[in-house]
N, C-alpha and C positions, 0 to 999 in steps of 0.2 A: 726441549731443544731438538732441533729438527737438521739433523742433517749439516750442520755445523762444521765450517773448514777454513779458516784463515791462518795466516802466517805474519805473528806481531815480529817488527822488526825491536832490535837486540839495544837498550839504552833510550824506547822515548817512551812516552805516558801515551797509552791509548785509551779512550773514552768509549766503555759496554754502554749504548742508548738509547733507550726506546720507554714507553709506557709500563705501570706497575704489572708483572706478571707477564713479559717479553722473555723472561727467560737469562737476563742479564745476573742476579746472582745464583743463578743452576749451572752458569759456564765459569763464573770462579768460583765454586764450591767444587768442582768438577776438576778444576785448575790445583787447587788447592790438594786435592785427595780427599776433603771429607764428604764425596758424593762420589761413587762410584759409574764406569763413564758402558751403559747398555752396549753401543759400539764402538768402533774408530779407535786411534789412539793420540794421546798426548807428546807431545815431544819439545824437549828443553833443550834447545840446540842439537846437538846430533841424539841425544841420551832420551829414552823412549822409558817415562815414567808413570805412566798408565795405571800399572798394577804397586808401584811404591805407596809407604804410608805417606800421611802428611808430614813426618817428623823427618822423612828422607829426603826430601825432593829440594830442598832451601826455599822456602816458602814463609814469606812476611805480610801478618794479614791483619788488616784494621778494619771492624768490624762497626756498625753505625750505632754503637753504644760502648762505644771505646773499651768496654770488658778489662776493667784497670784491676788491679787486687784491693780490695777495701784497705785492709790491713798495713798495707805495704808502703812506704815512704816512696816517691818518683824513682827516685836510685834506686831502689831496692826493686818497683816492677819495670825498670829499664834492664836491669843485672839476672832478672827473672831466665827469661832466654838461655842465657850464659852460663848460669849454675844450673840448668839442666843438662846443659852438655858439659858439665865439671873443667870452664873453664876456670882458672887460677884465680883464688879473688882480686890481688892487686890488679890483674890485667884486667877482669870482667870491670871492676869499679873504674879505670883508665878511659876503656873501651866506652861504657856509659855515661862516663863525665864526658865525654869529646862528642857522642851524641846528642846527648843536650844541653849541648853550646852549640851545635848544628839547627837545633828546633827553637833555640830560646827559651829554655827551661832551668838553664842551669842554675837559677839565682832560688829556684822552687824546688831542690836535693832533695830536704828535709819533710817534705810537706806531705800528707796525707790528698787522697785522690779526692777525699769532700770540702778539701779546705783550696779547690784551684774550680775558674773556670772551667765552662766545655770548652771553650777554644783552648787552655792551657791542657784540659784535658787528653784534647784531641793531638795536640804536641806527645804529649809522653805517652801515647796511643804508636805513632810514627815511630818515634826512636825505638820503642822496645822491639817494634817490627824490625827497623834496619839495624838494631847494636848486633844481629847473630849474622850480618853482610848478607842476606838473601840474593836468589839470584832471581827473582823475579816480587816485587810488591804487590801487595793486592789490597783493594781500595773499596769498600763497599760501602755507597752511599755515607759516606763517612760526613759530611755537611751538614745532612739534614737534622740534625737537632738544634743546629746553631742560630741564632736571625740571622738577620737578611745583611746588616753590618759586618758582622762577624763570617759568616760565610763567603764574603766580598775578598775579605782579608788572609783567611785561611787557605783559599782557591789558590791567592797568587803563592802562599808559603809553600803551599804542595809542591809549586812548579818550581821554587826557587828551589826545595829540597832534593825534589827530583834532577832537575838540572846540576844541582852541585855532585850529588849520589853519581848520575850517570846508572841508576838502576832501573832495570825495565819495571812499568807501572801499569798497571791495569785499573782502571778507575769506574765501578760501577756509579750512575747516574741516570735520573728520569730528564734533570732540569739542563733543557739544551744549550741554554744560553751559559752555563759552567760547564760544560763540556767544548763548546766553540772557542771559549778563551783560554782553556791553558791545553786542551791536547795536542800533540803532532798526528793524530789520527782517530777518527772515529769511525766504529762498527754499529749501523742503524738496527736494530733488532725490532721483530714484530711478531707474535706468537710464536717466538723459538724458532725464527726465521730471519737468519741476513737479509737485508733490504737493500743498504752500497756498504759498502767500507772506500774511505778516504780521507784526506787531507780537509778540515773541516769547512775552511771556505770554497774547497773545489764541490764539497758536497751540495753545500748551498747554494752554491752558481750554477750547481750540474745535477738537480734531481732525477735520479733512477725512475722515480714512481710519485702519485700525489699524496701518499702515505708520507714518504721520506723530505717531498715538499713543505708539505704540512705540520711535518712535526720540526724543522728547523726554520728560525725567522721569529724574533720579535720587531713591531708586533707579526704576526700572522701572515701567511700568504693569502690572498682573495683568492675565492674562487666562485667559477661562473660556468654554468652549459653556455658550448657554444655550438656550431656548426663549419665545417669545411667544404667552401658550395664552390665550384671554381678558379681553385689554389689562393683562394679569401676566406678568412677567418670572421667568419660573424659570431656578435654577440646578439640577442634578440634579432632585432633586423637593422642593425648597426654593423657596417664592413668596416672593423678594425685595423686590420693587418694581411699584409699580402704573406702568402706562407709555401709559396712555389709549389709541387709537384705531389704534398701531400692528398691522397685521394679522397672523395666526397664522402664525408659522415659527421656522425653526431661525435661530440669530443667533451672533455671536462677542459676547460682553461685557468690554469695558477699566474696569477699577474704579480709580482712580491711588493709590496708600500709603496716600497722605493722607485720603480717601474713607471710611476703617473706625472705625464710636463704637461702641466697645466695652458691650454692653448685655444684659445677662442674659435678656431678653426679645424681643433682636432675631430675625429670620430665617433668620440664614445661619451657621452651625455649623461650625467648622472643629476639626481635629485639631493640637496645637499640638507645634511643634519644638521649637525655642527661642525664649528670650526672652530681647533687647540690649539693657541702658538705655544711654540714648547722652545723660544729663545731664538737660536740658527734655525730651528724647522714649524713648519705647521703642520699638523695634523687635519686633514677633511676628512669629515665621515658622510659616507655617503650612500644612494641604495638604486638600484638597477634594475631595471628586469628579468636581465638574465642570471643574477645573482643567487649564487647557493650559499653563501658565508653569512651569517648575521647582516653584516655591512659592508661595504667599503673602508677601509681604512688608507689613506694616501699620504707620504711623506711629500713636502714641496718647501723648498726651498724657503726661506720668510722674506726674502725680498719680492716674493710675490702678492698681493698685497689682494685680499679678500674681501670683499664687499659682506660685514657677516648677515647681511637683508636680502643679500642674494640667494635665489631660489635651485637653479642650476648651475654645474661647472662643467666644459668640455674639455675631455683630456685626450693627446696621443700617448702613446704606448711604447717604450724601449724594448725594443724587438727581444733584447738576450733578455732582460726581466719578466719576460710573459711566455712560460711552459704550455703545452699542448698534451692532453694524455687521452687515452684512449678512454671509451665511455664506459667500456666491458670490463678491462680487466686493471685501468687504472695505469697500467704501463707508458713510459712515454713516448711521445710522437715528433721524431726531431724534425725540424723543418730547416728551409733557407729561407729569409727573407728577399725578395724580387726588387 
């Protein structure tokens, strides 16, 4: 982790997110106390705990194998927390029944950790975390063991938990599309390097780089070499978009699905694969020559009505859905449309 400096506001779930080995669980290990931090310092509101252990700092951490006690009945590894710091047992037992009535667990008191679901799992994973009131949660890839159902459902439970808590969360994750729907913020990481941090749809609408392009957006953002010859945006030798005052060079262009109104009249010419109606939308797939993605991929509306024998489709371009970055460094290139 490189050089590392942001400031999580106080009560919402932020989303660590980038690729496996970005560095995303080194900053809550780090967070935590059980990795010690080379430089910089930490700080929990004004209190600068840096050099504190893990067991001083109020620190609540669910790990992506929920680390339950074999032995222990749910009560018993919810109360765990508690009778280490000698609270009272009626109260620790009070405190952990009222936690899992908060996760939906409480009807499972009695149960052994191999006799519940991973999603019930992952329930009594959270409470044990929050029954000792942490002042910040930590969240590491806590999902991925679950399918695809069950991960759906547990996403929103995080949020619902967290919203009721009002405790600040930190949520490590690789899969962007759980990070877009429940955080108030996400921090893009890339080799131990901040990329944006933001609001997750302002992210999406406002890529830094085509790194941070690229990695938010199902499906995918396309992308294509283009050229800036005369404050026009070409793609092959197709003049796309007028893009004012930007200077003449070679560029990489991110166009997002969603970005393609299909128009007979349009600019941009593509050779068509297939075509997915997927209900309210269709899906073209499609291929270019100035293309660097696999494909085209194009969301369009399904009242537009496909010939699927057809060989070509010409598309214009939604000026704010089609990014410009530099060819060097990747960086992007803001323009005005004319």
């Amino acid at each position: 982790v490189n050089t590392f400096s942001v400031t999580l506001p106080d009560g919402e779930l932020i989303c660590l997110l980038g690729p496996s080995g970005c560095g995303k669980s080194t900053i809550l290990n780090m967070l935590s106390g059980i990795l010690p931090v080379s430089g910089g310092d930490i700080y929990f509101d004004e209190d600068n705990v840096t050099k504190l252990p893990p067991e001083e700092r109020g620190i609540g951490l669910v790990f992506q194998n929920y680390a339950l006690y074999p032995h222990m009945t749910v009560l018993e590894n919810i109360c765990f927390p508690l009778e280490i710091k000698r609270v009272p047992k009626d109260e620790r037992v009070a405190r952990a029944t009222r936690m899992a009535k908060l996760v939906h667990v409480d009807m499972l008191l009695n149960r052994k950790p191999k006799e519940l679901s991973g999603g019930q799992q992952q329930r009594v994973a959270i409470a044990r975390a929050l029954v000792k009131e942490p002042r910040l949660l930590l969240l590491d890839e806590p999902l991925s063991n679950l399918d695809a159902r069950l991960r759906l459902e547990m996403r929103e439970e995080i949020r619902r938990i967290q919203l009721q808590t009002q405790v600040t969360t930190i949520f490590v994750t690789h899969d962007q599309e759980e990070a877009m729907s429940i955080s108030d913020m996400i921090v893009v990481m890339k080799l131990g390097v901040v990329q944006q941090i933001g609001k997750p749809q302002e992210v999406y609408d406002d890529p830094a780089n085509l790194f941070v392009a690229k990695f938010l957006g199902t499906p995918p953002i396309n992308v294509f070499k283009g050229r800036v010859e005369g404050g026009w945006l070409y793609l092959d030798n197709e003049r796309v978009l007028s893009v004012g005052a930007v200077p003449d060079q070679d560029v990489m262009v991110g166009i997002r699905p969603e970005g393609f109104i299909i128009d007979p009249n349009g600019p941009m010419h593509c050779k068509i694969s297939s075509v997915e109606v997927m209900g309210r939308d269709v899906s073209v797939v499609s291929t270019h020559p100035a293309l660097v993605s696999p494909s085209i991929r194009s969301i369009v509306d399904a009242d537009n009505k496909i010939d699927p024998a057809q060989q070509t489709i010409a598309y214009r371009i939604k000026p704010h859905k089609l990014f410009i970055f530099d060819s060097e460094n990747e960086e992007r290139i803001p323009f005005e449309v004319k």
